[in-house]
PyMOL Python script that loads the backbone (N, CA, C, O; Angstrom):
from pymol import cmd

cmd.read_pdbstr("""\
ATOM      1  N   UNK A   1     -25.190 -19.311  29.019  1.00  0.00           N
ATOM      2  CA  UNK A   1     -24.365 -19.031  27.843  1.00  0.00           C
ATOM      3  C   UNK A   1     -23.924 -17.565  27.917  1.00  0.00           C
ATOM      4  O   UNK A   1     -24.813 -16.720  28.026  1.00  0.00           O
ATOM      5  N   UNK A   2     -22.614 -17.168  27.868  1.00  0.00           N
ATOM      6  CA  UNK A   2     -21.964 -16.147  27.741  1.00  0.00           C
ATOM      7  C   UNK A   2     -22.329 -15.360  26.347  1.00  0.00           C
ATOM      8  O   UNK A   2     -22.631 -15.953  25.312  1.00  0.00           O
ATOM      9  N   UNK A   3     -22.247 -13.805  26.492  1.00  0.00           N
ATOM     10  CA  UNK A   3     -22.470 -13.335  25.175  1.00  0.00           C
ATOM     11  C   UNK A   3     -21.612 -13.393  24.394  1.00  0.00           C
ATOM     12  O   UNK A   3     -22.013 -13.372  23.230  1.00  0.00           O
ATOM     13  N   UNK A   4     -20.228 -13.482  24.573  1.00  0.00           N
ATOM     14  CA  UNK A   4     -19.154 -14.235  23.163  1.00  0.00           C
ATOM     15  C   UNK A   4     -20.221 -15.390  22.568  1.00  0.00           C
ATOM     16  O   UNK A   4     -20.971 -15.416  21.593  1.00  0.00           O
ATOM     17  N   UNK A   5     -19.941 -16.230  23.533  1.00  0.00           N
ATOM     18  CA  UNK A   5     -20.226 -17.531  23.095  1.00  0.00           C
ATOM     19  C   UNK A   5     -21.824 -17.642  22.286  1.00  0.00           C
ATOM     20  O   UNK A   5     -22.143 -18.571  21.543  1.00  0.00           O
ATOM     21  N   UNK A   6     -22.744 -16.399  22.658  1.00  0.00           N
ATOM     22  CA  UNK A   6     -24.009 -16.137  21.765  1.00  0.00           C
ATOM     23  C   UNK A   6     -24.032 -15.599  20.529  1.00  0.00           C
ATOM     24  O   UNK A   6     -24.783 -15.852  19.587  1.00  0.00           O
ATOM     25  N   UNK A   7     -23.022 -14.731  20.629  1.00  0.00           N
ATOM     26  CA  UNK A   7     -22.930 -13.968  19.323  1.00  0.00           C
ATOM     27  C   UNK A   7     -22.123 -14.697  18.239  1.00  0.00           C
ATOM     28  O   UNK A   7     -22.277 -14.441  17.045  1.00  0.00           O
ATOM     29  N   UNK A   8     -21.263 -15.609  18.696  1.00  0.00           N
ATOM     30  CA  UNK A   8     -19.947 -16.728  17.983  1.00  0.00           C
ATOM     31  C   UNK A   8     -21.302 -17.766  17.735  1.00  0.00           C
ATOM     32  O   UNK A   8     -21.226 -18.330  16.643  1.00  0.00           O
ATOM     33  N   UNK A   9     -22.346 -18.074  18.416  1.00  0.00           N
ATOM     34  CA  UNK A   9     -23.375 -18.832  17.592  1.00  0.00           C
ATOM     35  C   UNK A   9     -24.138 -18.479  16.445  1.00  0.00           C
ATOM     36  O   UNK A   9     -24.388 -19.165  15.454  1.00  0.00           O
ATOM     37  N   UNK A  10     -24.510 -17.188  16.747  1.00  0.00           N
ATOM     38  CA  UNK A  10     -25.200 -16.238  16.177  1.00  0.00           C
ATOM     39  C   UNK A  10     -24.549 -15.908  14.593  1.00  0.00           C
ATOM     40  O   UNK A  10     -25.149 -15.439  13.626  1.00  0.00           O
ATOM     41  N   UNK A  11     -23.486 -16.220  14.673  1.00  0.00           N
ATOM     42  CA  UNK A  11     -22.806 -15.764  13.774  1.00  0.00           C
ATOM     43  C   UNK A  11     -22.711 -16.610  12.809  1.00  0.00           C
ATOM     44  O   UNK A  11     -23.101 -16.394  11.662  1.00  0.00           O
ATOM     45  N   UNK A  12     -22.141 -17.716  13.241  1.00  0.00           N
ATOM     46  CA  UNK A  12     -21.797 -19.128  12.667  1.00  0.00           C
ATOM     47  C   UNK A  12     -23.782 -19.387  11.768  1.00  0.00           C
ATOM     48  O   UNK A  12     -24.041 -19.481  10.568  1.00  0.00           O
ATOM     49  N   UNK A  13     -24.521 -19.415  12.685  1.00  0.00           N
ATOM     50  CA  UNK A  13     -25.631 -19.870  11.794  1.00  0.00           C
ATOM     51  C   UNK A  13     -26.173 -19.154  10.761  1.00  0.00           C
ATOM     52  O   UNK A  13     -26.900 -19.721   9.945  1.00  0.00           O
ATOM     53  N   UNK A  14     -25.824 -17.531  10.650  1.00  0.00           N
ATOM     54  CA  UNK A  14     -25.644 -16.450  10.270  1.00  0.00           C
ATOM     55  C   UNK A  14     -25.020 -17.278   8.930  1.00  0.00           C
ATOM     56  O   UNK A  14     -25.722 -17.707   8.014  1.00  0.00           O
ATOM     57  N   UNK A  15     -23.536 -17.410   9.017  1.00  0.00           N
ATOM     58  CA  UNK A  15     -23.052 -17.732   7.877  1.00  0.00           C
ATOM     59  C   UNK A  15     -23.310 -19.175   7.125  1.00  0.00           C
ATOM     60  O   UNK A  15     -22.968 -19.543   6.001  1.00  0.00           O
ATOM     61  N   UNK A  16     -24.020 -19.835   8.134  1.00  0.00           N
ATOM     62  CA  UNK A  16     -24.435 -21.187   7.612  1.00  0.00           C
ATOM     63  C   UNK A  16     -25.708 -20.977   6.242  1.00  0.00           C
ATOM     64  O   UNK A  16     -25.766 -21.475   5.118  1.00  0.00           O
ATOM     65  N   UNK A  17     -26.598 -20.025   6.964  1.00  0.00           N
ATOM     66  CA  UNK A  17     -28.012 -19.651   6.101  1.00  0.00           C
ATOM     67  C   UNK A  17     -27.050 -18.657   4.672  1.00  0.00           C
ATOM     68  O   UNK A  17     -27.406 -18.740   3.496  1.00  0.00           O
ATOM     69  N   UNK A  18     -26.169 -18.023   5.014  1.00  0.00           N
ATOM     70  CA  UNK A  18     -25.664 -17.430   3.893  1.00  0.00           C
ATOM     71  C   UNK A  18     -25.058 -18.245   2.962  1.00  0.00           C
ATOM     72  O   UNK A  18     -24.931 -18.146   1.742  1.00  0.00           O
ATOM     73  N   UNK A  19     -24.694 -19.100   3.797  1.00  0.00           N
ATOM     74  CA  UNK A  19     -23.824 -20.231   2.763  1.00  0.00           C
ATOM     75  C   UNK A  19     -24.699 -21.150   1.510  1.00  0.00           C
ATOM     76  O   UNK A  19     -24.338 -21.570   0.410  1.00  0.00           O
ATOM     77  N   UNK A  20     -26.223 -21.240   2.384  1.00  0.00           N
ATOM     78  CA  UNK A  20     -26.836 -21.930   1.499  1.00  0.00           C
ATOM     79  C   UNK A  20     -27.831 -21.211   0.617  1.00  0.00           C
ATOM     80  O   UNK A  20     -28.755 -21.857   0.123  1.00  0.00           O
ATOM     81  N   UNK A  21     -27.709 -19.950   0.394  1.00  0.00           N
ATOM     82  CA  UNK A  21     -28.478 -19.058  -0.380  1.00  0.00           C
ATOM     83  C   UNK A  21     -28.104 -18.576  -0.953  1.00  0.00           C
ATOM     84  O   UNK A  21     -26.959 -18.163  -0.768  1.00  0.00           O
ATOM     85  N   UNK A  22     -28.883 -18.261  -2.170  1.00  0.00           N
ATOM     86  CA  UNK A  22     -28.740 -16.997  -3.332  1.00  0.00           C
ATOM     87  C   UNK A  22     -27.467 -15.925  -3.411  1.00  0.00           C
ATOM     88  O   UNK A  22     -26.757 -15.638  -4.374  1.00  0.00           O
ATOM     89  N   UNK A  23     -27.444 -15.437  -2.027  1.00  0.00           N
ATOM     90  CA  UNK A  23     -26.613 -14.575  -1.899  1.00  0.00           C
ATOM     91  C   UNK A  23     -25.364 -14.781  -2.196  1.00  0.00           C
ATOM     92  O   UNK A  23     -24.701 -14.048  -2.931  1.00  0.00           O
ATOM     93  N   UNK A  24     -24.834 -16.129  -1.458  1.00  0.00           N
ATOM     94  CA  UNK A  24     -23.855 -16.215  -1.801  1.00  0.00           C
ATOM     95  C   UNK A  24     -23.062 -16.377  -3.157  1.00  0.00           C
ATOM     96  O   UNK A  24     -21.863 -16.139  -3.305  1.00  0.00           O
ATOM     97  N   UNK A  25     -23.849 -16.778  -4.018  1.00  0.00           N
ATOM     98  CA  UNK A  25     -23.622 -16.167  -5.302  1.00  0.00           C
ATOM     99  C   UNK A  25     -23.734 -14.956  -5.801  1.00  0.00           C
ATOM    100  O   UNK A  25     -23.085 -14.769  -6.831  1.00  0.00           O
ATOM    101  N   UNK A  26     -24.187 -14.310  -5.506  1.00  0.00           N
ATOM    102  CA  UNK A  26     -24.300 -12.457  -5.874  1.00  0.00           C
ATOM    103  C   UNK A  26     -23.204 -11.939  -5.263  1.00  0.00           C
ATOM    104  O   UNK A  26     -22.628 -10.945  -5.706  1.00  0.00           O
ATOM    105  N   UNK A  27     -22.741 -12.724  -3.941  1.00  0.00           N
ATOM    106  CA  UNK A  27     -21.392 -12.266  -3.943  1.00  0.00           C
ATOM    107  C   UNK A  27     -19.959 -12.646  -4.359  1.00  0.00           C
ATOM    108  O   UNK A  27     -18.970 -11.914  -4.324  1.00  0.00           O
ATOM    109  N   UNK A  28     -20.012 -13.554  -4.642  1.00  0.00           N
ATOM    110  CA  UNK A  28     -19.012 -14.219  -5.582  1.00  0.00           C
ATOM    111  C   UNK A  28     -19.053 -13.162  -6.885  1.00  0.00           C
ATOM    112  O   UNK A  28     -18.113 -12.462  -7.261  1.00  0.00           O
ATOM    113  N   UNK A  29     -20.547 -13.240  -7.542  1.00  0.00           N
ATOM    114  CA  UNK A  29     -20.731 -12.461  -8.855  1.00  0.00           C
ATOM    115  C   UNK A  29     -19.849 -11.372  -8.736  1.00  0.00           C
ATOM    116  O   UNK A  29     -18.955 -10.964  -9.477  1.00  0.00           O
ATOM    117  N   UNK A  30     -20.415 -10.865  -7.322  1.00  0.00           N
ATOM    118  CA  UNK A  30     -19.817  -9.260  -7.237  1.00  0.00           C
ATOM    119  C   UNK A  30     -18.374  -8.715  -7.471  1.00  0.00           C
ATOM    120  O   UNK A  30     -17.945  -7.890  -8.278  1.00  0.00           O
ATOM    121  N   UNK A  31     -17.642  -9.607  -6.290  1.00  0.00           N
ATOM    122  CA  UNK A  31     -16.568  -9.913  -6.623  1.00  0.00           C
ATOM    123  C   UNK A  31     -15.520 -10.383  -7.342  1.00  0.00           C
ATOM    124  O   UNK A  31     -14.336 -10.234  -7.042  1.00  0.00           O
ATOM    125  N   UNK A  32     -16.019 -11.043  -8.449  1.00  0.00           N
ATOM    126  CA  UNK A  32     -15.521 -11.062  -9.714  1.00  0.00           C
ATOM    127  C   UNK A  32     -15.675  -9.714 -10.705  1.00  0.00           C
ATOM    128  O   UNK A  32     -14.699  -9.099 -11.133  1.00  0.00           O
ATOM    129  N   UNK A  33     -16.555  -9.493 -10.888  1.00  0.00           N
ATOM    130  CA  UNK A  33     -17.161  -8.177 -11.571  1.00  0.00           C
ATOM    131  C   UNK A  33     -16.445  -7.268 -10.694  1.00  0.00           C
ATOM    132  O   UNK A  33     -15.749  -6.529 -11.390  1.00  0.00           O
ATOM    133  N   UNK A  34     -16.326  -7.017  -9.475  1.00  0.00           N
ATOM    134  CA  UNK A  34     -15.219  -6.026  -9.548  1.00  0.00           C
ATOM    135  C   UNK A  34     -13.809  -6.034  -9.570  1.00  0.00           C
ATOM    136  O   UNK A  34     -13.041  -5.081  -9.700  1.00  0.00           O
ATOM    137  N   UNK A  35     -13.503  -7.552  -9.389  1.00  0.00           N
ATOM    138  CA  UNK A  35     -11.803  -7.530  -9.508  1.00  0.00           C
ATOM    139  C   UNK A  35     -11.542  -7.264 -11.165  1.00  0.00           C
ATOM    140  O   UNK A  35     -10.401  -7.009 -11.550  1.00  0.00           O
ATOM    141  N   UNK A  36     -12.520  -7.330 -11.987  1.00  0.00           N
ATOM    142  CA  UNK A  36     -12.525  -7.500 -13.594  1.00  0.00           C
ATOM    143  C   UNK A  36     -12.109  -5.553 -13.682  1.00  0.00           C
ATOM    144  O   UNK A  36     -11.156  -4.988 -14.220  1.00  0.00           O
ATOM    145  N   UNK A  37     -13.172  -5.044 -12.984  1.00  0.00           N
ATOM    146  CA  UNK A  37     -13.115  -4.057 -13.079  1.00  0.00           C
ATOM    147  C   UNK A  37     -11.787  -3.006 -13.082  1.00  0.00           C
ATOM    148  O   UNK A  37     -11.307  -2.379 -14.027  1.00  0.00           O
ATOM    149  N   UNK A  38     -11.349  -3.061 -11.551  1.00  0.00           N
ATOM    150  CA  UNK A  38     -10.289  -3.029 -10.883  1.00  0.00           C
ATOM    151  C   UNK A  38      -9.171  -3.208 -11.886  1.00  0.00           C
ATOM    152  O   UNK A  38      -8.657  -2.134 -12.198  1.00  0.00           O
ATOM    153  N   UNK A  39      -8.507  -4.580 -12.643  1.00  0.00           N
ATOM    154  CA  UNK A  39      -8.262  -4.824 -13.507  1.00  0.00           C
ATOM    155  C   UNK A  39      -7.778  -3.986 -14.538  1.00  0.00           C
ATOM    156  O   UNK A  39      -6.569  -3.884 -14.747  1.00  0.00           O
ATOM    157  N   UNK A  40      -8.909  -3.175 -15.417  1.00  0.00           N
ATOM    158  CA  UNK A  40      -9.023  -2.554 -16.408  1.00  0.00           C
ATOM    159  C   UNK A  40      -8.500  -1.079 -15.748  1.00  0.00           C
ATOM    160  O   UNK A  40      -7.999  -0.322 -16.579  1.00  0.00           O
ATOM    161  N   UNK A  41      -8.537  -0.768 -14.870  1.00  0.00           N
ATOM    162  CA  UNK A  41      -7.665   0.618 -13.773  1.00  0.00           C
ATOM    163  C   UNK A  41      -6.305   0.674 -14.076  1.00  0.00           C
ATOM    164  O   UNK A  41      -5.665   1.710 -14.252  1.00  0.00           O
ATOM    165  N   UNK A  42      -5.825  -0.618 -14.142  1.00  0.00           N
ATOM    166  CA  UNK A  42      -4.145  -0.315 -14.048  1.00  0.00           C
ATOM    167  C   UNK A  42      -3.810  -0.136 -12.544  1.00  0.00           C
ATOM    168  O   UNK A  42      -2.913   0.652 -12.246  1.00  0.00           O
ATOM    169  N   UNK A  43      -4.490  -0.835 -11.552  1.00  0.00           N
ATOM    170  CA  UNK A  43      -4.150  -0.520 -10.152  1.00  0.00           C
ATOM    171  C   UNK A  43      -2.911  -1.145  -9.729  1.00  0.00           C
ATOM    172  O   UNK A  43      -2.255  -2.020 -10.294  1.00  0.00           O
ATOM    173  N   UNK A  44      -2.749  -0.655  -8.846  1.00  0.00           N
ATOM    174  CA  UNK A  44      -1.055  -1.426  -8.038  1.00  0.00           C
ATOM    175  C   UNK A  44      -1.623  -1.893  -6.478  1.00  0.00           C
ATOM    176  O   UNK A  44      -2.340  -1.284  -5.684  1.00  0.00           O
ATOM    177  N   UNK A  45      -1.057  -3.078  -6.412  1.00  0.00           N
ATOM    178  CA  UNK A  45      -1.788  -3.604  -5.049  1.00  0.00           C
ATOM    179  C   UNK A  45      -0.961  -2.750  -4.421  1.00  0.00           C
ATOM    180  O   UNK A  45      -0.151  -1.915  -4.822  1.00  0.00           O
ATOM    181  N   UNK A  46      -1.510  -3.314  -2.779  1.00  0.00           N
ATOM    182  CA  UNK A  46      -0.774  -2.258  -1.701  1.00  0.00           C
ATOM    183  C   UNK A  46       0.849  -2.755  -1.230  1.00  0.00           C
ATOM    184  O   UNK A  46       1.459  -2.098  -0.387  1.00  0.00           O
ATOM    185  N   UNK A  47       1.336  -3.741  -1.749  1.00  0.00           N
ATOM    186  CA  UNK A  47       2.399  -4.562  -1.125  1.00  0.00           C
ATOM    187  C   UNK A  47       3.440  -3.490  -2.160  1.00  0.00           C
ATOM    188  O   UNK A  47       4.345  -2.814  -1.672  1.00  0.00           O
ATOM    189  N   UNK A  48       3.063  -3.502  -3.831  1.00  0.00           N
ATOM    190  CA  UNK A  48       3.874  -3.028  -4.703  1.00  0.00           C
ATOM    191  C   UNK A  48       3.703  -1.279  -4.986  1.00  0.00           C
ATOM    192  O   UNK A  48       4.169  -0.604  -5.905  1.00  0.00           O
ATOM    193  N   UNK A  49       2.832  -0.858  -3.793  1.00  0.00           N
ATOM    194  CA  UNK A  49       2.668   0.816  -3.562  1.00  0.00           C
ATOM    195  C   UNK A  49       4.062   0.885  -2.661  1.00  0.00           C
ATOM    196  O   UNK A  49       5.017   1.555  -3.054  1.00  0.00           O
ATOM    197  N   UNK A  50       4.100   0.053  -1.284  1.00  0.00           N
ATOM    198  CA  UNK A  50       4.829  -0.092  -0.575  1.00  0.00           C
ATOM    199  C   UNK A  50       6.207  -0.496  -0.673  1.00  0.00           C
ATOM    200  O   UNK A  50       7.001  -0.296   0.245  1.00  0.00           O
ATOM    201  N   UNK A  51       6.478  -0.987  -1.616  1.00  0.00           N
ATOM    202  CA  UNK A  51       7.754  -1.567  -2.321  1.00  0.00           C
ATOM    203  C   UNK A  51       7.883  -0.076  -2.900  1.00  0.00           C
ATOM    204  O   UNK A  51       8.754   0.538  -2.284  1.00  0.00           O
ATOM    205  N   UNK A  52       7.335   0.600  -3.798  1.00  0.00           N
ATOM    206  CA  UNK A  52       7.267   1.645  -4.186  1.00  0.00           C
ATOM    207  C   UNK A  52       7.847   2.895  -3.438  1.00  0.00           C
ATOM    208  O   UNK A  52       8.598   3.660  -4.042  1.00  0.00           O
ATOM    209  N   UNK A  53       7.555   3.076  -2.321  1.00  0.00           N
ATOM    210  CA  UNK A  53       7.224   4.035  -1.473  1.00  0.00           C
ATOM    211  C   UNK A  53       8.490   4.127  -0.441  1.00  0.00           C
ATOM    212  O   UNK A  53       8.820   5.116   0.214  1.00  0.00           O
ATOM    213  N   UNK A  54       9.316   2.424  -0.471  1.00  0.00           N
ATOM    214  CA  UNK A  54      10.356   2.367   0.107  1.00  0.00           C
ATOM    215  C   UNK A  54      11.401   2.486  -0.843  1.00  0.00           C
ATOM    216  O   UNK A  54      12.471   2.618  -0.249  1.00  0.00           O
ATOM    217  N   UNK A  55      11.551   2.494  -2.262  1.00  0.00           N
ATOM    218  CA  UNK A  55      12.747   3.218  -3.061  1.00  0.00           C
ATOM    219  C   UNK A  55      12.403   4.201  -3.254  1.00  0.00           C
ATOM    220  O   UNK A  55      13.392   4.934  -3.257  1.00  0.00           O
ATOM    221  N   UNK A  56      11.677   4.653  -3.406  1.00  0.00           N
ATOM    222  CA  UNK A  56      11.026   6.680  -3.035  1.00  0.00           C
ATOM    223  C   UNK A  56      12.153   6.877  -2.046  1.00  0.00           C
ATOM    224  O   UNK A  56      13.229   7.387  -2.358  1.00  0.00           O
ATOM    225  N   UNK A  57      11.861   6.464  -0.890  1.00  0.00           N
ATOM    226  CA  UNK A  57      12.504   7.194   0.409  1.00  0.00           C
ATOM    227  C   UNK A  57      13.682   7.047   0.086  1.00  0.00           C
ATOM    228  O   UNK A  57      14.203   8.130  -0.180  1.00  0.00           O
ATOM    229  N   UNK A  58      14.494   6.004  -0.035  1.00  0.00           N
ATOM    230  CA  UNK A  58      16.270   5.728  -0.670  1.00  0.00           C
ATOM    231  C   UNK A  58      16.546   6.398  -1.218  1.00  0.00           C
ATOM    232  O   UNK A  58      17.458   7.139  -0.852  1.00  0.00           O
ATOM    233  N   UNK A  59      15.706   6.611  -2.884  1.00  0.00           N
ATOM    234  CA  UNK A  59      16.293   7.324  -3.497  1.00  0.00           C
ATOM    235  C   UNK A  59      16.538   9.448  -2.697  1.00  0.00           C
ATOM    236  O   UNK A  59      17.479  10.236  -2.605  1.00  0.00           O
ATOM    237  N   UNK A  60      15.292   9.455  -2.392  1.00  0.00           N
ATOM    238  CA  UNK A  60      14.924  10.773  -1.843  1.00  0.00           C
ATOM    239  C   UNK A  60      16.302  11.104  -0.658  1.00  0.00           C
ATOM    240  O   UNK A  60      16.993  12.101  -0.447  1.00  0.00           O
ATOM    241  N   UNK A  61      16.259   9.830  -0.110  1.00  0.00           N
ATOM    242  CA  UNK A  61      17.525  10.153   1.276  1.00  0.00           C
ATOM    243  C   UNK A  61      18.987  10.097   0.171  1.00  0.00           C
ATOM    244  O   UNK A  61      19.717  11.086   0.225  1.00  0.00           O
ATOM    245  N   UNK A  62      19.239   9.368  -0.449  1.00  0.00           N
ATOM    246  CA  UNK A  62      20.305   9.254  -1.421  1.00  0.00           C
ATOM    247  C   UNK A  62      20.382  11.381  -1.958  1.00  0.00           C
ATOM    248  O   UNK A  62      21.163  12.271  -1.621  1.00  0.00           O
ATOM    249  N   UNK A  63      19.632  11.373  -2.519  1.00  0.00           N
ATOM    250  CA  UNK A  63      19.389  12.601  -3.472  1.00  0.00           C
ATOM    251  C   UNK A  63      19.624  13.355  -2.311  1.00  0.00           C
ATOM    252  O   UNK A  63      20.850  13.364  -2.426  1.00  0.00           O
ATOM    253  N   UNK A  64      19.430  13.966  -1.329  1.00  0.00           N
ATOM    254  CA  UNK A  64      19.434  14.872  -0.414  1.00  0.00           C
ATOM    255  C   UNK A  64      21.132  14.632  -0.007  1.00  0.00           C
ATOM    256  O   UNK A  64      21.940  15.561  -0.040  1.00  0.00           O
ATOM    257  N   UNK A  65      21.482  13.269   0.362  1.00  0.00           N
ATOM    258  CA  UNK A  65      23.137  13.584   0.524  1.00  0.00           C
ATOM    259  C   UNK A  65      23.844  13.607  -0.555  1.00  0.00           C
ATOM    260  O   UNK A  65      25.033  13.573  -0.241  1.00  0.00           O
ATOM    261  N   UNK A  66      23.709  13.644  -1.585  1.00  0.00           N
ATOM    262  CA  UNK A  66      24.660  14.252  -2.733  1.00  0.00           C
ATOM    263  C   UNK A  66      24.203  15.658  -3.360  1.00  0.00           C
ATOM    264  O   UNK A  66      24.754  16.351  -4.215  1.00  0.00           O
ATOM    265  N   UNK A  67      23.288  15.800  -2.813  1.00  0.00           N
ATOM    266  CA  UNK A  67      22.953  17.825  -2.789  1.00  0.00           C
ATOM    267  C   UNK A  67      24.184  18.511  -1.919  1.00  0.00           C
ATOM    268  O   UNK A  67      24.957  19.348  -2.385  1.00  0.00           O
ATOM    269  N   UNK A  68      24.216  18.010  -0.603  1.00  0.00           N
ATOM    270  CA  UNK A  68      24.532  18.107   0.569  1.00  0.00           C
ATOM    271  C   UNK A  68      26.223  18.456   0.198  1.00  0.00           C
ATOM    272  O   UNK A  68      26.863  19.478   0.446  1.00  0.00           O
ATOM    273  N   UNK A  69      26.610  17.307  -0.423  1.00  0.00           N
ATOM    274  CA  UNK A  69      27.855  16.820  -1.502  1.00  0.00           C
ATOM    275  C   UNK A  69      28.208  17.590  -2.297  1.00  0.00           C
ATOM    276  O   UNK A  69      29.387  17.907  -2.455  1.00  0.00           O
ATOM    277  N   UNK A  70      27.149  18.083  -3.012  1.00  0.00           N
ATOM    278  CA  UNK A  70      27.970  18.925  -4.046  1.00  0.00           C
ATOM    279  C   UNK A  70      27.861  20.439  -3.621  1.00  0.00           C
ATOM    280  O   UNK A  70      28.563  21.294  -4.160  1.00  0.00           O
ATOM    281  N   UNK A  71      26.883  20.753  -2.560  1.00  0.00           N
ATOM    282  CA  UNK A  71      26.945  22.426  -2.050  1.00  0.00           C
ATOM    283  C   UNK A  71      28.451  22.178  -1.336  1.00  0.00           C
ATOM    284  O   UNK A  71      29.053  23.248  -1.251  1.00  0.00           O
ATOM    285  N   UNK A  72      29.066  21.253  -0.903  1.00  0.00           N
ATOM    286  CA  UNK A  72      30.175  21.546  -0.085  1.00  0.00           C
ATOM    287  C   UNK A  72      31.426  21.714  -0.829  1.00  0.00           C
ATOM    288  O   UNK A  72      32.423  22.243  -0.336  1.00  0.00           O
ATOM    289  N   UNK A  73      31.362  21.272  -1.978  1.00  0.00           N
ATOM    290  CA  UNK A  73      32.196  21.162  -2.941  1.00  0.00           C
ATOM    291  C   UNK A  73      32.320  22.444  -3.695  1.00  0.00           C
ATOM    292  O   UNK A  73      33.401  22.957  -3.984  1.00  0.00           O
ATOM    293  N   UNK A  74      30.789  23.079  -4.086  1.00  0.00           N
ATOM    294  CA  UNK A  74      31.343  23.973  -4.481  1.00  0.00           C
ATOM    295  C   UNK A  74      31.501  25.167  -3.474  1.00  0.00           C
ATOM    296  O   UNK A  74      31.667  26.349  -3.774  1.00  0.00           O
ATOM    297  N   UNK A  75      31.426  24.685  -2.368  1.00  0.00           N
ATOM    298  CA  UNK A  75      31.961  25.942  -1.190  1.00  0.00           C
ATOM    299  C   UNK A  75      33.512  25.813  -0.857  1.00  0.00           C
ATOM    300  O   UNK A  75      34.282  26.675  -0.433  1.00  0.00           O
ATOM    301  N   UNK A  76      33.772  24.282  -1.221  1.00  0.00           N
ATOM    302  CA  UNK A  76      35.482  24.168  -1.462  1.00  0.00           C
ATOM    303  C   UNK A  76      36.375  24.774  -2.561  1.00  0.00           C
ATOM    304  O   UNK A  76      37.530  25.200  -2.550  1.00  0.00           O
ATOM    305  N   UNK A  77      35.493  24.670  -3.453  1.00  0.00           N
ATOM    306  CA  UNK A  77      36.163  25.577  -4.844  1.00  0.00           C
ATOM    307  C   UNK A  77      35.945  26.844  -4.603  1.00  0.00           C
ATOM    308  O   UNK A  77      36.941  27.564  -4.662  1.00  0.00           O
ATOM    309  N   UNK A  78      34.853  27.380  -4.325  1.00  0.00           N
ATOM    310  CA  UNK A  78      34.445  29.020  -3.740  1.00  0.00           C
ATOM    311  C   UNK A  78      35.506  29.401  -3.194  1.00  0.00           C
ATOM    312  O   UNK A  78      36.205  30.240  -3.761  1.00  0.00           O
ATOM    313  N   UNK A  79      35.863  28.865  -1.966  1.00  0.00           N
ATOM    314  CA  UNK A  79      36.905  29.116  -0.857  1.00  0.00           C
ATOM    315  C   UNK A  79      38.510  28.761  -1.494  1.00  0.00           C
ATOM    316  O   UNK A  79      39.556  29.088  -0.934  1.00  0.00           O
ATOM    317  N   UNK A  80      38.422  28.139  -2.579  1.00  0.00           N
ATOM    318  CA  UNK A  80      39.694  27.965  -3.491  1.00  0.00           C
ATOM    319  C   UNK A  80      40.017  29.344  -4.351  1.00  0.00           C
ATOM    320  O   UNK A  80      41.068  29.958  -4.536  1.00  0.00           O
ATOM    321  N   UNK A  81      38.803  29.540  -4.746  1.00  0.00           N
ATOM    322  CA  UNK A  81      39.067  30.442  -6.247  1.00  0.00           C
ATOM    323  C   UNK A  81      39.018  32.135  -5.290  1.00  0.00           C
ATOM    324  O   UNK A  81      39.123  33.163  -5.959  1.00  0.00           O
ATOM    325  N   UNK A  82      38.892  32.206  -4.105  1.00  0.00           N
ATOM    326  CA  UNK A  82      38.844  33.396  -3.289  1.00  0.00           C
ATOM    327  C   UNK A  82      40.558  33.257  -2.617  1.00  0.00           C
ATOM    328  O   UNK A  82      41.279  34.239  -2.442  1.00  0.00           O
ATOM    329  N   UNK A  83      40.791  32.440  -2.443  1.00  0.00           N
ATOM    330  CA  UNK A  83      42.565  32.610  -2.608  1.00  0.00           C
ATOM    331  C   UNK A  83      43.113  32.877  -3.243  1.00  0.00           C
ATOM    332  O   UNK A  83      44.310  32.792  -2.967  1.00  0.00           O
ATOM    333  N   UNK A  84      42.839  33.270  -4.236  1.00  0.00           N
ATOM    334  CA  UNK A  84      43.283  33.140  -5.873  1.00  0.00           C
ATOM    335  C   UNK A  84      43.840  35.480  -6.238  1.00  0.00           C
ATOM    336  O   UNK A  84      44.230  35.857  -7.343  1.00  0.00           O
TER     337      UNK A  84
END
""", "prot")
cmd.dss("prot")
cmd.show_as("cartoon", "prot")
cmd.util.cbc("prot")
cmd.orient("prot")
């Protein structure tokens, strides 16, 4: 027997004995009790940080070319009102 194939046993019976014990309710418990928790945070999953984080950048790249926009503009009027 290969050691994948020992440790992929090892494992499996691993989760078999977990499956049929105590524990596995304390972790269920747990995990409820903290998504409850979590919950009461006001958290933002990571998909809607990321959704987040990509109109950040738009807007941020947007905002930087109409800076860009209006310094040239008023270097067009500058260069207008110096003819003057």
């Amino acid at each position: 027997m290969d050691m994948n194939a020992f440790f992929n046993d090892l494992q499996g019976k691993f989760n078999q004995v977990l499956e049929n014990s105590p524990a596995k309710d304390v972790q269920q418990n747990m995990k409820a009790m903290m998504s409850q928790g979590f919950a009461k945070l006001d958290l933002v999953t990571r998909e809607e940080f990321d959704i987040q984080s990509q109109v950040l950048a738009k807007t941020r790249a947007r905002l930087e070319a109409l800076e860009a926009r209006v310094a040239e503009l008023e270097a067009r009027i500058a260069r207008g009102q110096d003819k003057d």
